[in-house]
DODOKE-770983 format. One record per residue: x, y, z of N, C-alpha, C in turn; residue in three letters. Coordinates in pm, whole numbers, plus 50000, padded with zeros to 5 digits. Layout:
N
XYZXYZXYZALA ...
END
This chain:
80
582874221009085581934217009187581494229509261UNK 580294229109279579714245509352579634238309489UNK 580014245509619580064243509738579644257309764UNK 578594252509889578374261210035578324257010149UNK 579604261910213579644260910356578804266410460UNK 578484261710599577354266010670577754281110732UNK 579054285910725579424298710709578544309310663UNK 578324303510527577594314310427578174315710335UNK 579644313710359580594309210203580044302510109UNK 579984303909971579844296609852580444298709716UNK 580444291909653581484294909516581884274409426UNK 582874279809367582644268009237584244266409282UNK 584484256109336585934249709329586044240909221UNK 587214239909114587624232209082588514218209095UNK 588344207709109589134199909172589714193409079UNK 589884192208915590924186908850592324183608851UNK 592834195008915593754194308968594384183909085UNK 593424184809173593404176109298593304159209220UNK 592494159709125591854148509075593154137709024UNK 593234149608901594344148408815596094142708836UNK 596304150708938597714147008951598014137909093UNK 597204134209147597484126909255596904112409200UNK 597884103309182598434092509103597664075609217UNK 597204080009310596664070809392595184062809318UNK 594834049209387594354048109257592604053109309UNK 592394057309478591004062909498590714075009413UNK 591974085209312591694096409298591634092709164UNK 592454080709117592064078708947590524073108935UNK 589744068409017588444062809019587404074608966UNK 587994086108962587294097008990587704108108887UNK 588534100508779588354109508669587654110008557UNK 586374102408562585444096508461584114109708530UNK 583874117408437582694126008458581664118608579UNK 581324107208505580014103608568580754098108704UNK 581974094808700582374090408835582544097108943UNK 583114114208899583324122508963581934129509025UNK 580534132608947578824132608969578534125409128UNK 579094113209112578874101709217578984111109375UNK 579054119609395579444126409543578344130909603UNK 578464132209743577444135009855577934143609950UNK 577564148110059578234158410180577694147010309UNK 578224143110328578104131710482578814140510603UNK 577964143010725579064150910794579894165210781UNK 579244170610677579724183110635581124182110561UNK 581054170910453582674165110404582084159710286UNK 582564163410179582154162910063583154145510013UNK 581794138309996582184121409971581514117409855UNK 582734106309800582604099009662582264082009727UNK 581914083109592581164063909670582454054509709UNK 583624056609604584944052609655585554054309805UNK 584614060309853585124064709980586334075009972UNK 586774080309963587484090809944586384104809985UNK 587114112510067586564122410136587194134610151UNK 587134147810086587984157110121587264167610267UNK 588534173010338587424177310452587254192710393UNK 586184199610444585824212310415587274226510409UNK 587984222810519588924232910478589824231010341UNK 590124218410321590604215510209590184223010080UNK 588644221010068588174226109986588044240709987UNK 588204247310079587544260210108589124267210056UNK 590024259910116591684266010092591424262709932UNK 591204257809864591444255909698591114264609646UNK 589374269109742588994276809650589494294309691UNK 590064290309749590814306109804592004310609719UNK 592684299409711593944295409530593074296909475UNK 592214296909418591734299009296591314311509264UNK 590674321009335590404331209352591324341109297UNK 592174337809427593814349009397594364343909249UNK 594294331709221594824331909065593494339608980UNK 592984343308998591924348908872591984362208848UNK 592844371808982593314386808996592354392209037UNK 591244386809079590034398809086588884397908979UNK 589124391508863588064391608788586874378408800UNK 585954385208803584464377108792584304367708904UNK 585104373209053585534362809125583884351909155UNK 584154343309172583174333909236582854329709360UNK 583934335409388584324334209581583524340809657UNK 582434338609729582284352809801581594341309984UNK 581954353810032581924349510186581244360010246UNK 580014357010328578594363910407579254364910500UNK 
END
């Protein structure tokens, strides 16, 4: 998922992870491609029609793990 925050931050979080292993059944609704597509930013909070809502730091911390796991290469992360 590509996110930009009103920061100036932007970059590509992955949320499979998030998706994937959390066993609840709003997050299994949301492992079908086209189900996962289904999202909007309401409020500056990135929302699925399931209602399920992650808030911006959430996402912003993932994509900060993700970063540091990549060592430096081709990062995607970048912050204005």
């Amino acid at each position: 998922m590509n996110i930009k925050f009103n920061d100036g931050t932007e970059g590509d979080v992955d949320l499979k992870e998030t998706i994937f292993e959390n066993n609840r059944a709003i997050f299994k609704q949301l492992r079908g491609i086209e189900e996962f597509k289904r999202s909007n930013v309401a409020l500056n909070t990135a929302r699925w029609f399931n209602e399920l809502d992650l808030a911006p730091e959430f996402i912003k911390k993932k994509m900060a793990e993700q970063v540091s796991c990549e060592s430096g290469i081709a990062l995607r992360f970048r912050s204005k």
